[in-house]
C-alpha positions in Angstrom: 155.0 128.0 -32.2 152.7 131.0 -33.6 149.3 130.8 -33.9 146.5 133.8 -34.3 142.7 134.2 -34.0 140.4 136.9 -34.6 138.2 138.1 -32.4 134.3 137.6 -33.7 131.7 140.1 -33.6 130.3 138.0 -30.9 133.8 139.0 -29.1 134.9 135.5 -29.0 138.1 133.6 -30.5 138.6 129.6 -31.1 142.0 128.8 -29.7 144.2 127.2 -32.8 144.3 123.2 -32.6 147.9 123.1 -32.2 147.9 125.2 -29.1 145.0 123.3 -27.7 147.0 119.9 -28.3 150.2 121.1 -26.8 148.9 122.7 -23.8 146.4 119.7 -23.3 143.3 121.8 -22.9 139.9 120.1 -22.8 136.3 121.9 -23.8 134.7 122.9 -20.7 138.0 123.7 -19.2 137.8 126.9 -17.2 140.4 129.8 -18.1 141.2 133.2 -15.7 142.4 136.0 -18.0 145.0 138.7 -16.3 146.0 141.8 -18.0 149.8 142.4 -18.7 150.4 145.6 -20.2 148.8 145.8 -23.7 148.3 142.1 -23.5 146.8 139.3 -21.3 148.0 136.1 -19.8 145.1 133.1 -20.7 145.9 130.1 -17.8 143.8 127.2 -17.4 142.2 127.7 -13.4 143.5 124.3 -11.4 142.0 121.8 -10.3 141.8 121.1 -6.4 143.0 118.0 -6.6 146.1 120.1 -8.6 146.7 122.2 -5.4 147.0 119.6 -3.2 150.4 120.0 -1.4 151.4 122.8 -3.3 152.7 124.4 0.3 154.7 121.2 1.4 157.5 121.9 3.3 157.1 125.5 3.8 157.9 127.5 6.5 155.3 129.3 9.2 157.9 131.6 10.4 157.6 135.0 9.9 154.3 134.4 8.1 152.2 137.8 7.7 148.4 138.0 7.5 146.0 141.0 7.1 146.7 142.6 10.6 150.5 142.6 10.0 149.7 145.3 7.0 149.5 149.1 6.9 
């Protein structure tokens, strides 16, 4: 699927209907923005509930935290 926008004066731009529908986004919905070259990835932030046993089953070995680093 292609869609475009245009960015408003207002520096804003309404997501296209068919995207909306086929990535099941809702208004309200909260989106985090991160830059990829000369472009930028849109994803919908998750939900907690979402996250919930998203680490099942992983393993604590050889886990490294902050003091581990240079």
């Amino acid at each position: 699927m292609t869609a475009t926008a245009t960015l408003s004066s207002k520096f804003q731009i309404s997501i296209p209907k068919a995207v909306r529908e086929e990535q099941h986004w809702e208004a309200g919905q909260e989106f985090v923005f991160i830059p990829k070259g000369k472009g930028v990835l849109v994803m919908p932030v998750p939900e907690l509930e979402q996250l919930v046993g998203i680490a099942k089953g992983a393993s604590k070995d050889n886990y490294r935290d902050r003091k581990d680093r240079y």
